[in-house]
C-alpha positions as CSV (number, residue, x, y, z in Angstrom):
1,X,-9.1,-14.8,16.3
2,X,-9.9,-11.6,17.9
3,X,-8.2,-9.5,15.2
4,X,-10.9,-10.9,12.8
5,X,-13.6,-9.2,15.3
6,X,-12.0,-5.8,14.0
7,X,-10.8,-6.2,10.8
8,X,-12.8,-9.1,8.9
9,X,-10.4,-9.8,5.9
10,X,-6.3,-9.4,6.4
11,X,-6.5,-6.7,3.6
12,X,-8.2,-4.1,5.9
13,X,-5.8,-4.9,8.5
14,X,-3.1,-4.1,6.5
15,X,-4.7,-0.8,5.4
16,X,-5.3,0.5,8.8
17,X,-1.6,-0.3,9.8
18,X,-0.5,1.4,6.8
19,X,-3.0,4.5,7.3
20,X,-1.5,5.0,11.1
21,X,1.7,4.5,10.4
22,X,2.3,6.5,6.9
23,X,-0.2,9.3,8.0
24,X,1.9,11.8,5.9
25,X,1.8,10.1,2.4
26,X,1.1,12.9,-0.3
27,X,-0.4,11.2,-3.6
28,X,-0.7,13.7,-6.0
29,X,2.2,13.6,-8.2
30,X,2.6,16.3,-10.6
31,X,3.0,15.8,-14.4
32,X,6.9,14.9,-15.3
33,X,6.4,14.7,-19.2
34,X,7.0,11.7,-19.5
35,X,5.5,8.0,-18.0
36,X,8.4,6.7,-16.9
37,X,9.2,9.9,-14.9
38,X,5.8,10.5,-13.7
39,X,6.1,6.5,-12.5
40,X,9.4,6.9,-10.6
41,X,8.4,10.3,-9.0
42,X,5.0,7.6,-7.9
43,X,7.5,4.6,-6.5
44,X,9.3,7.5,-4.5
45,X,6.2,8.6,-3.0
46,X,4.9,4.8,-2.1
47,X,8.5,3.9,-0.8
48,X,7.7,4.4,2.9
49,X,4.4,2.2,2.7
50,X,6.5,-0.7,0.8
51,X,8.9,0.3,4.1
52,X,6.0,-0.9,6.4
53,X,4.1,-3.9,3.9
54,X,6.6,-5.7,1.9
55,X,6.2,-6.7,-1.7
56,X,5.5,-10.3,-0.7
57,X,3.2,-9.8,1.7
58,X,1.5,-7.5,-0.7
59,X,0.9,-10.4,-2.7
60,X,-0.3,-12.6,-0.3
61,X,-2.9,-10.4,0.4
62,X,-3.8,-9.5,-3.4
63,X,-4.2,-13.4,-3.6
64,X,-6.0,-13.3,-0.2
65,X,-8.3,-11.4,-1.8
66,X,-8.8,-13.5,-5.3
67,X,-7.4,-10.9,-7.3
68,X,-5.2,-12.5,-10.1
């Protein structure tokens, strides 16, 4: 219960973990010519936050949150 002091929803927990612990993240990704370039050169650069929050717990917080 004392988490919920700090962070109020799971979501922003999950975001400050991520923000300490993948503190070198660059997100600019630079034009490929293509989409399906551009998105693989994206999921490369996001691989070391899936490292830390995994695609299911992704979810559960997306649903968490009432997004569908």
């Amino acid at each position: 219960m004392v988490t919920y002091l700090q962070w109020p929803q799971k979501c922003y927990l999950i975001l400050a973990v991520i923000s300490q612990q993948a503190l070198s993240i660059e997100l600019e990704i630079a034009n490929h010519g293509s989409l399906i370039e551009d998105l693989i050169a994206l999921f490369k650069v996001l691989d070391p936050i899936f490292e830390i929050i995994k695609p299911n717990d992704l979810r559960d917080v997306i649903s968490d949150e009432g997004i569908k």
